[in-house]
C-alpha positions in Angstrom: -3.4 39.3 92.1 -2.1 37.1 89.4 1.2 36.0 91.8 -1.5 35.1 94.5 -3.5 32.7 91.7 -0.2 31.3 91.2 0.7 30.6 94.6 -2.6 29.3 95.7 -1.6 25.6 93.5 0.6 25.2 96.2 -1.3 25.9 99.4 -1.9 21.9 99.6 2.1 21.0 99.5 2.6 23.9 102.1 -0.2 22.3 104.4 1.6 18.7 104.1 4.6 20.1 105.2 3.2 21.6 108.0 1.5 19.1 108.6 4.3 16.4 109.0 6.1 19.4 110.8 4.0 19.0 113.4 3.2 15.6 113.3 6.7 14.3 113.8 7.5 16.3 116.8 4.2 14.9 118.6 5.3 11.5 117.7 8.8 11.8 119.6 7.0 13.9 122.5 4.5 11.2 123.0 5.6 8.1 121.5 9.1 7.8 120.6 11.0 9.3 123.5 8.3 7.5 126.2 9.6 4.6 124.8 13.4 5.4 125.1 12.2 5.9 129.2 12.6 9.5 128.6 9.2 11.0 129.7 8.0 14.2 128.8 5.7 16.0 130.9 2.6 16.5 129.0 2.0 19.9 130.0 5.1 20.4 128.9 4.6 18.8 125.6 1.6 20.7 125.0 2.9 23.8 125.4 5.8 22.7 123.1 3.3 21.7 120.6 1.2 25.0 121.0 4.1 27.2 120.0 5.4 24.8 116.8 2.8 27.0 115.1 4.0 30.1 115.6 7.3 29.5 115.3 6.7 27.4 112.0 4.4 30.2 110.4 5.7 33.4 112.6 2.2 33.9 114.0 0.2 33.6 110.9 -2.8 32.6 112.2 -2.6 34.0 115.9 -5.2 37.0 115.1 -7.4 34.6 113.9 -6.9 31.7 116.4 -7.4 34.6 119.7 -9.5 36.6 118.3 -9.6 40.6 117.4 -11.7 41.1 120.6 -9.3 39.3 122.3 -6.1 41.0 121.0 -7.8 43.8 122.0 -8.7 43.7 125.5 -4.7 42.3 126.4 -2.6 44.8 124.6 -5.0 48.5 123.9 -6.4 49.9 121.3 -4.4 48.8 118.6 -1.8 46.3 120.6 -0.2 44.0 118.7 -2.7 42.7 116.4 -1.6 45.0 113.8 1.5 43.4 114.0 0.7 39.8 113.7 -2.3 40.1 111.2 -0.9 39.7 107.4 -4.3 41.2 106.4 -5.0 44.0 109.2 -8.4 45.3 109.3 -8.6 49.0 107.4 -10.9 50.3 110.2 -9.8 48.6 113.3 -12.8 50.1 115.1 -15.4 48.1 113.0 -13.3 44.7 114.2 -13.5 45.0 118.1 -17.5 45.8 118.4 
């Protein structure tokens, strides 16, 4: 517990990275490379910028963002949201109802 008190001063620098991580790949999707006359699709871009997430974090947030109902009803009865999940749920029944 005290290493996670620790870490938790730098949650803010970690978001700001992030955050500039994906902030400079939507710039050159939708503004840079547009005006280099190389267009980009934007369903293509979007689908680009939907993964930079996962790939940034390794799915960190995924159990959160679709849901444990969700996880649920696409892969079984445990699927993969044991997997994903860095915190899964101790009775996995209690999660889905």
């Amino acid at each position: 517990m005290e290493d996670f008190g620790r870490s938790v001063k730098t949650f803010p620098l970690v978001g700001a990275v992030l955050g500039v991580c994906y902030a400079l790949p939507a710039y050159a999707l939708y503004i840079w490379l547009p005006s280099l006359g190389w267009e980009v699709p934007r369903h293509l871009a979007s689908v680009l910028l939907l993964l930079l997430p996962l790939l940034l974090t390794g799915g960190l947030h995924v159990c959160c963002s679709l849901g444990a109902a969700g996880l649920h009803r696409l892969f079984g009865e445990r699927g993969i949201h044991h997997l994903l999940c860095p915190v899964y749920h101790r009775r996995p029944g209690r999660a889905y109802r």
